[in-house]
Each structure stands twice: as structure tokens, then as C-alpha cells.
C-alpha positions in Angstrom: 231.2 183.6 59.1 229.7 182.3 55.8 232.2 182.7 52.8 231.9 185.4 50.2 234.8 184.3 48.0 235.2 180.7 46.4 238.1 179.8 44.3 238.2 176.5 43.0 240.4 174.7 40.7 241.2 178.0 38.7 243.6 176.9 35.3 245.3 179.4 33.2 247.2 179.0 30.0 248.8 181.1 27.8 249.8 180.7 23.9 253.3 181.7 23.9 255.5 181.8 20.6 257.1 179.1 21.6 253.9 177.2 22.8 251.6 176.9 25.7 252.8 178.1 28.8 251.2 177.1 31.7 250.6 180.0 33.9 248.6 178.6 37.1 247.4 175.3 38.1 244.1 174.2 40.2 244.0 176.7 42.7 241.8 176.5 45.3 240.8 179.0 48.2 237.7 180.3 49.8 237.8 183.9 52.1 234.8 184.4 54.8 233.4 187.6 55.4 235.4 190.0 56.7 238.8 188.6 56.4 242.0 189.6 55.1 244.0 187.4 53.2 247.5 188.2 51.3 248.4 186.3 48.7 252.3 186.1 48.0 254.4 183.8 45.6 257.6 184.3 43.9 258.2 186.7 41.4 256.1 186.5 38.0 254.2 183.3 39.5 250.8 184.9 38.8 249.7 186.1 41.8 248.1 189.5 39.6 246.5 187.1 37.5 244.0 185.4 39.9 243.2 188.8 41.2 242.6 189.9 37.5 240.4 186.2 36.5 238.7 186.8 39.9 237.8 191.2 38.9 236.8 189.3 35.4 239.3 191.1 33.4 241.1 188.0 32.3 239.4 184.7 31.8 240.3 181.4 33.4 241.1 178.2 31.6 239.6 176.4 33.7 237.9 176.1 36.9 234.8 178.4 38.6 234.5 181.1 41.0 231.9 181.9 43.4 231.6 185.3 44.4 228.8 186.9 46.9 228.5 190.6 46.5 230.5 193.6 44.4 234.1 193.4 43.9 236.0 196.7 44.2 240.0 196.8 42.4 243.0 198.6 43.7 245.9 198.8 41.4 249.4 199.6 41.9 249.1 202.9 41.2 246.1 205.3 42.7 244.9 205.9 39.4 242.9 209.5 40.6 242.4 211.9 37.9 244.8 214.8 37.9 242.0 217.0 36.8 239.5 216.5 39.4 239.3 217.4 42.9 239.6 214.7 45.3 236.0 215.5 46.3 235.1 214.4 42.0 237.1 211.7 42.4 235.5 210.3 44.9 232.6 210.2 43.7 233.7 209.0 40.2 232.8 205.7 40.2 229.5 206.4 41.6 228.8 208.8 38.6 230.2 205.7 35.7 227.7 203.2 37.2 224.5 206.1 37.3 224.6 205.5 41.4 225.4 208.9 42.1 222.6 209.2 44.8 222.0 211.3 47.7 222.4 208.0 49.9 225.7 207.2 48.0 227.0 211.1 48.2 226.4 210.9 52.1 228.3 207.8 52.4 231.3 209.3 50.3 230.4 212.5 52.5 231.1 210.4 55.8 234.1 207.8 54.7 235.8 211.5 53.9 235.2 213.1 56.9 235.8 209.9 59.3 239.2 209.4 57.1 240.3 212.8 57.9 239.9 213.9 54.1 237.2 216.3 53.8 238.6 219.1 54.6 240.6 218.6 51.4 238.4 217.9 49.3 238.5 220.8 46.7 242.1 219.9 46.5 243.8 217.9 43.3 245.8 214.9 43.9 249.2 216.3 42.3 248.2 218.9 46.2 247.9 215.3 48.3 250.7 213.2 49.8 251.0 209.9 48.8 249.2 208.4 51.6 246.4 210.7 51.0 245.6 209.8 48.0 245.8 206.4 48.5 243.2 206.9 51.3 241.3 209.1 48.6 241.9 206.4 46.0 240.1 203.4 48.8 237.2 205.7 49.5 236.3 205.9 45.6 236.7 202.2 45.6 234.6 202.1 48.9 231.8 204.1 47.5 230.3 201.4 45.3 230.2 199.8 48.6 231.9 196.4 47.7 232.0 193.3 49.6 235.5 192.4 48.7 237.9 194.5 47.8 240.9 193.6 45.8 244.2 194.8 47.0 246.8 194.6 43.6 250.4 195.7 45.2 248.7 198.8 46.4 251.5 200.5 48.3 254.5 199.3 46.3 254.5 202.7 44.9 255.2 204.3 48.2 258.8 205.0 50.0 259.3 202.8 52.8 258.0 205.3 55.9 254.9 206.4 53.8 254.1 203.0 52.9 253.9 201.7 56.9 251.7 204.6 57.4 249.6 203.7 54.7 249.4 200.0 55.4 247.9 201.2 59.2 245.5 203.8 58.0 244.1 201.1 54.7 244.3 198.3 57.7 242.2 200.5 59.6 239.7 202.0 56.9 239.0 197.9 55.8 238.4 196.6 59.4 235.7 199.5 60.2 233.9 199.0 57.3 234.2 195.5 57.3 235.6 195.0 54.0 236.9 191.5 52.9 240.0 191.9 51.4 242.4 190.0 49.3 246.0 191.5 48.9 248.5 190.5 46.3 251.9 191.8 47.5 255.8 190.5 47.4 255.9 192.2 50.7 255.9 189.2 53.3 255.9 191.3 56.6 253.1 193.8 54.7 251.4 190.2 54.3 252.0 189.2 58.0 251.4 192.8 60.0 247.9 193.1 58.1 246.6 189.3 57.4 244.4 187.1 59.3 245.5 184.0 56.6 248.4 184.3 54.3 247.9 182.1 51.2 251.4 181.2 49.1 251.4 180.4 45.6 255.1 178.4 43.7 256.6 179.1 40.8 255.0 178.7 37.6 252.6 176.8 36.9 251.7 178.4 40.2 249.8 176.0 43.1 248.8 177.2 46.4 251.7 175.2 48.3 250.8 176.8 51.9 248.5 178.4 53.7 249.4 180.0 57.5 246.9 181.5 59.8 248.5 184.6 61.6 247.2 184.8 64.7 248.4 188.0 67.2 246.7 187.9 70.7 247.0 191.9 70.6 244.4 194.4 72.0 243.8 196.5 68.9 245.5 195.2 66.4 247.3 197.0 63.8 250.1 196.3 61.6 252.2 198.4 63.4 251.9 196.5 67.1 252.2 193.3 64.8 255.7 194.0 63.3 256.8 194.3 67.4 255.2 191.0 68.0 257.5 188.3 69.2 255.3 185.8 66.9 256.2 188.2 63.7 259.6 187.0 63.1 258.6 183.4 63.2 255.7 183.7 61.2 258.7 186.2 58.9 260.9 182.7 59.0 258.8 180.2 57.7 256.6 182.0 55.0 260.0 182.9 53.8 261.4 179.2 54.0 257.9 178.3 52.1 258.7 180.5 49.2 260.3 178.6 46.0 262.3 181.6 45.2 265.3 180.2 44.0 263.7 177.8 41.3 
């Protein structure tokens, strides 16, 4: 599998009040096509930020980024307009970037009907659970048909039983299509249940101090039979032992 996503030796600093501050420090990772890799750190280490250098909305200090193919963004929050039917929502990013074409519509048409969605598609989110509209939230991020998708605390908004849902059905959705994805969560079981590598950053100036490779021999993986895995607590242990939480 060739790599789509190079990170290498990315720098950022900040003028603070009281100086500069600096923020993160020569990080380095690469993802291949296909894979899904979390990134976790402590609290406030900057683990938003390389998503946000890597989308372009915040620029590096230093270092370069090779990217092969569109990036789609998922924020924390679904972000779907109140005032448009899930059906205009999906198709709302299609309709900003003047891509709004019959090919595109039938793909939108399909992702909502194989993600059990179209039959609500005249509905308006404030109508939709929370997990549906996150699933109505990926497939507007699908339809632009990226090539790695950018996963920014995405469920952290959801209660607890919603949110394992959630992780199955996104899990699902990204492994069909074969989406690379990178996830930034504090979650470390969300990391472990849906991540083929899981990539931890230290405090500030934040480094990558570890990577693991999470490996289930499971038929059918999915991030539910992963949390019942006898490998999932040890994997739980040392990513938790790796973290630099305390200072």
C-alpha cells in the first residue's frame, strides 16, 4: 500500500504574551492507503493542531507535508444546517465547490441509501438522533469523495451508548469506502477498538513519543468485537502507561 499522507518534521510556535510558546516539535508520521490511525496525547498537547496544519487552516512553522488526494474535515460537532433537509445537506458541499453533478448526486444518492438514511432525507437534523446525523454529517464529507478524511474528536459530543454505536457504524462507513482516516481523540479505547496504528503525541512541545500497531486476529472486525478482545486491555495498559499525563 503506497502512502497518501506524509508528515515530516512539522514545527509550530506560537507568540504568546509572555513569549514564544512552543506548541509542537518535529513530528513525523506517514499513513498508507486505507488505514486508520488515531492520534492521542495528553490534554492541550496539540493533537487539533496537526489535524488543522495538515486541512491547511493553520500554518506550520516548520517542516512539509505530502498529501496524495482531497482531504475531507470532521469537527467535533456535526455542523449540519438546521435549515436544510438532510437530503440539502448532503449535498452541500458538492453545491460550494460547483461539483453538484449527476455522477456526484448518484453517489450521495447511494452512500444514503446503503447507510440506511434515505428514507429520511426530507427530514431536518433537529428530526435526527445523534448518530444519524453524524452518519448524515460523514456522507456530506464523503461526497467530495476524499482520500483521507480527518476525524477531529467526532463523537465526543455523543452520550456514552450513542457514541459506541456511532464509532461501529463511522468504523464501518470508512472501511467500505476505503477511506484513510486519521482520528484525533482523548478516547484511548475509541483509539484501540477502531485503529490499525495508534500514534501518541507528549506534552507540550508535543513529539510523537510512541507508536503501537493494533493488531486483532478477528473475522470481521469492528470496534465492538475489539473492546471483547483479550488483546484490548493490554493494548488499554500500555498506551495508557505511554501517556505523559501527569506532567
Amino acid at each position: 500500500m503506497k502512502e497518501v499522507l506524509k508528515v515530516k518534521n512539522i514545527s509550530k510556535k506560537y507568540q504568546a504574551e509572555n513569549g514564544e510558546v512552543e506548541a509542537l516539535k518535529d513530528i513525523s508520521f506517514s499513513i498508507k492507503e486505507g488505514e486508520f490511525v488515531s492520534l492521542i496525547g495528553p490534554s492541550g498537547c496539540g493533537k487539533s493542531t496537526v489535524l488543522s496544519i495538515i486541512a491547511g487552516l493553520e500554518e506550520k512553522s516548520s517542516g512539509s507535508i505530502e498529501i496524495d488526494g482531497e482531504i475531507g474535515y470532521m469537527l467535533q460537532k456535526d455542523s449540519l444546517l438546521e435549515w436544510l433537509t438532510i437530503y440539502k445537506n448532503a449535498l452541500f458541499g458538492l453545491e460550494i465547490r460547483n461539483q453538484k453533478t449527476k455522477e456526484n448526486v448518484e453517489y450521495v444518492d447511494n452512500l444514503l441509501k446503503k447507510y440506511n438514511l434515505y428514507e429520511f432525507k426530507d427530514k431536518y437534523p433537529n428530526q435526527l438522533s445523534g448518530g444519524m446525523r453524524q452518519r448524515a454529517a460523514l456522507i456530506r464529507t464523503l461526497a467530495i469523495k476524499p482520500k483521507i478524511l480527518l476525524l477531529d474528536e467526532a463523537f465526543s459530543a455523543l452520550d456514552y451508548q450513542t457514541r459506541i454505536m456511532v464509532t461501529k457504524d463511522i468504523y464501518d462507513i470508512l472501511k467500505n469506502e476505503h477511506i484513510t482516516t486519521l482520528m484525533v481523540t482523548h478516547d484511548i479505547s475509541e483509539a484501540i477498538s477502531m485503529s490499525d496504528r495508534v500514534i501518541v503525541l507528549s506534552n507540550r512541545p508535543a513529539v510523537v513519543k510512541e507508536i503501537h500497531k493494533i493488531e486483532f486476529e478477528i473475522e470481521n472486525r469492528t470496534p465492538l468485537n475489539c473492546r471483547e478482545s483479550p488483546k484490548f486491555s493490554k493494548y488499554f495498559d500500555t498506551i495508557w502507561k505511554g501517556l505523559d499525563v501527569h506532567g
